[in-house]
C-alpha positions, 0 to 999 in steps of 0.5 A: 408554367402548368398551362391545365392549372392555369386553365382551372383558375381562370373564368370561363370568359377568358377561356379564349383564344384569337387566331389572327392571320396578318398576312398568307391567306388567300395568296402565295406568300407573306405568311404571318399569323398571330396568336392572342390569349389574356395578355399574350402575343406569340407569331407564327413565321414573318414572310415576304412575297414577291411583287407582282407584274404591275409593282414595277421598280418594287424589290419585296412586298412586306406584310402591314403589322400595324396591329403588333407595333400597337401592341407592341408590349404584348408580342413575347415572340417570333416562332418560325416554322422553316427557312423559306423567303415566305415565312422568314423575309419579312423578319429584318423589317418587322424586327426593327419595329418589334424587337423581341426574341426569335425561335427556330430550329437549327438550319432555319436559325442559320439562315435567319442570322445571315438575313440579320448579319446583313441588315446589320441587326444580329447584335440587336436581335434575341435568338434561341435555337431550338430542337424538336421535341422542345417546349418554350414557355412564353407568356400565357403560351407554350409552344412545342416544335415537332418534326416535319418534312418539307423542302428544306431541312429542318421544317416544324409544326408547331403544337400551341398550348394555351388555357384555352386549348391546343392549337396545331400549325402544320407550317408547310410540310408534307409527309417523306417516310424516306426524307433525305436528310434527317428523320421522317415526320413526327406522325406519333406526336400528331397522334399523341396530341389528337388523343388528348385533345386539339382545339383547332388545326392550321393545315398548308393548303397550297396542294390541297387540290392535288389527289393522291400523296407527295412523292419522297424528296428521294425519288429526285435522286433517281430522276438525277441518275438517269439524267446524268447517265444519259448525259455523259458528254455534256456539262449539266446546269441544274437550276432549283430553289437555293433553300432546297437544300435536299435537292442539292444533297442529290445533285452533289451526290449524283455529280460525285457518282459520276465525277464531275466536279460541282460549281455553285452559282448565285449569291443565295445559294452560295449563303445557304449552302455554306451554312447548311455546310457548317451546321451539317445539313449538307455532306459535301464530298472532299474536292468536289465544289471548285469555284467558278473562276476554275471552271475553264479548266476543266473539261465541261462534261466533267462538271456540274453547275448549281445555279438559282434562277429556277422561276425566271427572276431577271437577275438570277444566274440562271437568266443572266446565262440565258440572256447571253450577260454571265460573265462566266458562262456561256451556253452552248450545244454541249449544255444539258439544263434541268429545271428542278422547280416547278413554276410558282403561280405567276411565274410561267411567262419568266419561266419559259421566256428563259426556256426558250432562251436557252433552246435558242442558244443550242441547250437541251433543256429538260424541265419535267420530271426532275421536281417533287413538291414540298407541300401535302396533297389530299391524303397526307392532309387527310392523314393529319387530320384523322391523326389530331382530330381536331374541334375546329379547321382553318385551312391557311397557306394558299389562294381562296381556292386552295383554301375552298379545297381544303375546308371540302377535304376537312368536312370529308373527314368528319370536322363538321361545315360550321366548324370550318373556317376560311378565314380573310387576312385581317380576320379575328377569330376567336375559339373556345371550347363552347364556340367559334366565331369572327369578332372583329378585324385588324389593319393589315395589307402590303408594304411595299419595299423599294431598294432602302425605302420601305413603305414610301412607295404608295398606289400613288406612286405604282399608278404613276409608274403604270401611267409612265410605263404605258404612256410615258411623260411628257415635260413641259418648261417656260421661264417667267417673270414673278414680278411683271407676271410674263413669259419670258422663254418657252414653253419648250416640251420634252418627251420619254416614253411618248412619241419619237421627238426626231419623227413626230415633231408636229405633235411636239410642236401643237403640244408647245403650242397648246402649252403657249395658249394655256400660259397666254390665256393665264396672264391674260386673266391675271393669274399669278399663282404658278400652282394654277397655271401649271393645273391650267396647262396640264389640263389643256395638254391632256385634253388635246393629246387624248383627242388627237392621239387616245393616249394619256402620258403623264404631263409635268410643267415646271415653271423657272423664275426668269 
């Protein structure tokens, strides 16, 4: 498809395209955005965020694309940037729901396919591996995936070509001249593409508050050296990110230098380093891995441990060690741990919890130093944007004042302030060469997912596990009479999460009595609707606990035909 041609042979009023982000602005996470021109639905990244402290029992939290499904027609394509939980987690929920191809890069493929094998979704699922330089042409869209660096191999922005102009979306990226993998970032085609023309421009914001540039991925590998030249005597657990497949690299090579053997711990990581093995994106020195059942038979100061658990999640290796709960290791006064991550947002309680944890257990815990970000600072964006010159900003990847940080870096560098967009999840932007404006807005939100269930668990359901959390239950069980409409048994009541039963049983015993008059009260009047006596009991037990005690657990009666 000649995109210019096309261009010329359409009118002006179609000379449109909408921007529209379902997920990832004004949070860490859930990057999704959808790009629209005639009748043409490409999306960029299908991620996921992590629940936050109030989602209790939830596992992942999916973003709402109720808008695709009902455009479901004309959605051509899923275009993924990299391999992180943030821009690919959501994919095996949206997918069963808009079944349409996928592009990525090799590594970025590699782990989308292990997520589709598990959901038992890969025979189902269209996937077209792509390399940088490669244009697909898809509806009104040609997209072009172009080199980036980032904290996992293979990263890409992508250059979208429609009639109406190109769009630039950077992904997340920073720029690494000496990238330990692969090559630097594509700084020429930026400029190419900024010579010619670019409509708008999607940065990552996520460390647009930070002065200055990113360290190089390699500068970790020296950080390593010194760790483990100082460290000889003891065995080394190294905690990071499991797609952080650079970083691995450098340990493994650190542990190879100075002979130790190498034990990977956590299911994540396992997967994603067997598989950045087999599409070569990871070198691992013949007999270096052994497996952790092994490990006893070696001395400890001769191996290395690769463990996830780096942000404080309650169930990564890494906690399960800390918590005294692996089965397979134990730590002790011989442990040097490093934690090579820096806390996401939100995280820093689990994070040091674990800290604390294993300095209680004897470990020398080093948690400083040995991390650099995968995201740009201030003069690498800055660079991106004197490179691609381009009409419009949308600062995208990150919390309202990521966001507000970047639009000030953008109109630093010439983008004029009317031209600068901060735009809302849900938002419609439409651009054009003439003007840009927000025409509209779109369903979007959070879908929560609960081990199987998805989208079953409400505010209605979180309030009541919040309620049964801080204020527990209280249950309440009488056995009546349909027929004569009389108590026949009971009440009996039942706390969890209330009151001790064993040392408060004079407030059990005025609940049972409360309970007693609400049913008595009920008969006396003649009602016979079990729904209203309960309504009536709930009501009354309420009233007295909240007098008598401030407190306001969750009040259940259940009525049995006798």
């Amino acid at each position: 498809m000649n995109l210019k041609n096309e261009k010329n042979k359409r009118g002006n009023a179609e000379q449109k395209i909408r921007v529209i982000p379902l997920g990832g602005l004004e949070q860490i996470g859930m990057n999704i955005t959808a790009f629209e021109y005639g009748d043409s639905i490409v999306v960029v990244d299908c991620g996921l965020s992590f629940p936050a402290d109030d989602m209790l029992g939830i596992d992942l939290v999916i973003p709402d694309v109720s808008y695709l499904v009902a455009n479901k027609d004309r959605v051509k394509a899923f275009m993924i940037t990299h391999g992180h939980e943030d821009h690919i987690g959501a994919l095996p929920y949206v997918l069963k729901e808009i079944n349409v191809p996928i592009f990525a890069t090799t590594l970025t493929m590699g782990i989308i396919e292990h997520k589709l094998k598990e959901h038992e979704m890969e025979d189902i699922v269209t996937r077209h591996t792509v390399q940088f330089g490669d244009l697909v042409t898809i509806g009104d869209f040609g997209i072009e995936f172009i080199k980036t660096n980032h904290s996992i191999v293979d990263a890409a922005a992508l250059a979208i070509y429609s009639p109406a102009g190109v769009i630039i979306h950077t992904g997340d990226f920073k720029v690494d001249y000496t990238p330990v993998f692969g090559d630097a970032i594509d700084l020429q085609r930026f400029a190419e593409l900024g010579t010619r023309g670019v409509l708008a421009l999607l940065c990552d914001s996520t460390n647009a508050e930070r002065a200055g540039f990113t360290q190089s991925e390699r500068t970790v590998g020296k950080t390593f050296d010194t760790i483990f030249t100082e460290h000889q005597n003891t065995r080394i657990i190294v905690a990071t990110f499991a797609s952080n497949v650079d970083r691995v690299q450098q340990i493994i090579n650190a542990a190879n230098r100075f002979g130790r053997k190498v034990v990977v711990e956590g299911r994540s990581m396992v997967n994603i380093i067997e598989t950045a093995t087999e599409l070569g994106r990871l070198s691992v020195p013949d007999n270096t891995l052994i497996d952790i059942e092994t490990l006893k038979d070696y001395p400890e100061e001769k191996t290395v441990i690769i463990t996830t658990g780096s942000q404080g999640e309650s169930m990564a290796a890494l906690s399960r060690m800390a918590m005294g709960q692996h089965k397979k290791v134990k730590i002790g006064c011989n442990d040097t741990i490093i934690f090579s991550s820096s806390p996401i947002p939100g995280n820093e309680k689990a994070v040091t919890k674990v800290i604390n944890e294993l300095f209680h257990k004897g470990a020398d815990v080093i948690f400083q130093d040995a991390h650099v970000s995968g995201h740009a600072c201030q003069e690498e964006i800055k660079l991106i944007y004197t490179l691609t010159q381009p009409q419009y900003a949308i600062p995208v990847h990150g919390e309202y004042k990521h966001l507000k940080a970047h639009a000030k870096l953008a109109e630093q560098i010439g983008v004029p302030k009317d031209n600068i967009f901060i735009l809302q999840s849900g938002n419609i932007l439409e651009l054009s060469e003439d003007e840009a404006r927000i025409v509209g807005n779109v369903p979007v939100g959070a879908i929560l997912v609960d081990g199987l269930g998805v989208g079953d668990v409400g505010n209605v359901v979180l309030r009541d596990r919040q309620r049964l959390a801080e204020d527990g239950i209280v249950v309440v069980v009488a056995v009546l009479d349909s027929q004569a409409n009389v108590l026949i048994n009971g009440p009996d009541v039942i706390s969890r999460g209330f009151v001790y039963a064993r040392e408060s049983e004079d407030i059990l015993d005025d609940a049972q009595n409360i309970a007693y008059e609400s049913i008595d009260k009920c008969l006396m009047k003649g009602i016979s609707d079990w729904g209203k006596i309960k309504s009536v009991m709930r009501d009354d037990l309420s009233d007295h606990i909240w007098k008598t005690m401030k407190r306001r657990p969750m009040i259940l009666p259940i009525l049995i035909e006798g």
